[in-house]
N, C-alpha and C positions, 0 to 999 in steps of 0.2 A: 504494500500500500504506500504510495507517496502521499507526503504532507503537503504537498503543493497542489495538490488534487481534492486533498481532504478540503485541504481551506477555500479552495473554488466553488465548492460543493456546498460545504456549513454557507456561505454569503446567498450562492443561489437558492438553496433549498429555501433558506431566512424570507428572499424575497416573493418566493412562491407557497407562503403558508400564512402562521397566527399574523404576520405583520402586512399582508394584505388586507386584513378588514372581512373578507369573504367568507361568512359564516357558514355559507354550502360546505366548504372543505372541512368543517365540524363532522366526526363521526358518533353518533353517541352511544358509548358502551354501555352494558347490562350493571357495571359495577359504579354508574352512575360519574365516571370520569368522558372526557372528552380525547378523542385522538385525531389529529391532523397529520397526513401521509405527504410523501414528494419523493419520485421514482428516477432517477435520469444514468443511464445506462447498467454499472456494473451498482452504483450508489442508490439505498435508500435512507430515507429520513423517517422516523416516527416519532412527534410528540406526542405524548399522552401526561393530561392535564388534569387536575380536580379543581373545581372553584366555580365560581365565584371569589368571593370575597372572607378570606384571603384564600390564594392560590397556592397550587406547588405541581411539581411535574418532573419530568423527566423527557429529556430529547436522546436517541439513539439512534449511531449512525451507521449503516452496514455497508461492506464492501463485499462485494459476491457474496453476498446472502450469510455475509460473519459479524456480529459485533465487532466493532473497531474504534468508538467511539462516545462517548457519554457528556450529559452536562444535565445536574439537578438543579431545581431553581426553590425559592420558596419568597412570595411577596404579598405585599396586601398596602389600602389605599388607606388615606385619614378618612375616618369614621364620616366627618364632615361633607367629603366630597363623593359626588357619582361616579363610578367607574365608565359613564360614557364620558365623562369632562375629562378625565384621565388617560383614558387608553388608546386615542389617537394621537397622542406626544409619543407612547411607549412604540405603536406599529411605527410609527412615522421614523422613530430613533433605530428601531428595528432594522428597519430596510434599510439606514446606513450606516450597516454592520462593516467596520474596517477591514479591510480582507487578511490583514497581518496579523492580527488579532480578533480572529473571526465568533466572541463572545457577548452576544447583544450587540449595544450601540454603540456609537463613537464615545470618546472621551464628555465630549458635551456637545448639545445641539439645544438651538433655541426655536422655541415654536409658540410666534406672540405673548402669553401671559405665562408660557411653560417653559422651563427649563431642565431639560434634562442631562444628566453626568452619571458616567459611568466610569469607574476606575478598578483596576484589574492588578494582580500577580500571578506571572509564568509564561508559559510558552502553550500552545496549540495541547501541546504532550500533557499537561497540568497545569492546571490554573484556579484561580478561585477568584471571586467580584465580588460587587455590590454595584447598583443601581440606584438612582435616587430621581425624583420629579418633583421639583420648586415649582407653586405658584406662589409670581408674586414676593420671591425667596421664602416662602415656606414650604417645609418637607411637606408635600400629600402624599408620594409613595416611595415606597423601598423592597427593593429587592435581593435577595444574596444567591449566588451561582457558585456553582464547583463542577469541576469534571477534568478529564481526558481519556490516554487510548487508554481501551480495557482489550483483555485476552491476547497480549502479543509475545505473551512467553508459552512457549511448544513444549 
């Protein structure tokens, strides 16, 4: 598996799934979580998600049909604000997932009354974040991530 492929793959998958907006791409499981899929040749994507308010999940990535990749999340909004007022800062940051760093959003992006920052340690291989979304410089949300490769020892 190359890394240079992984990381093409996590940015495009990102842009063809939760950070679309596109609710059709919702699968809804029996165990009351959600899962969104994205297929592109040797490479699959699966999130599967529970929430509401607050959220957690898990994103997994395959290469020919192997685990090769992971990233857990776990977030939720201030009590005060609607998660429709929120969560088009989060896709919108989403979709401009850094490709060198291909874990959520950029470092920071401004979206009128919304600010969003994302700050990270590691590489592709390990890492771990947090997330945060100011209005108005108040914290409304926060998010924490961890992952990398799994199953590469034979």
């Amino acid at each position: 598996m190359n890394l240079e492929e992984l990381r093409a793959f996590l940015v495009d998958a990102n842009k063809h799934t939760y950070a679309t907006g596109d609710e059709s791409l919702n699968k809804k499981e029996s165990d009351r979580s959600t899962t969104i899929s994205y297929i592109q040749k040797n490479w699959s994507f699966h999130d599967n998600f529970f929430g509401g308010e607050p959220y957690g999940g898990r994103e997994i990535v395959f290469y020919k049909d192997q685990p090769a990749w992971i990233m857990v999340y776990y977030g939720s909004i201030d009590s005060t604000i609607t998660p429709e007022t929120v969560y088009p800062t989060l896709q919108k940051a989403l979709r401009a997932m850094p490709p060198e760093s291909p874990f959520r959003g950029p470092q920071e992006m401004n979206n009128g009354e919304f600010t969003y920052r994302n700050s990270w340690m590691g590489t592709i291989s390990k890492f771990s974040g947090e997330e945060i979304i100011l209005k108005d410089g108040k914290e409304i949300y926060k998010a924490h991530y961890l992952g990398g490769l799994v199953d590469r020892k034979k």
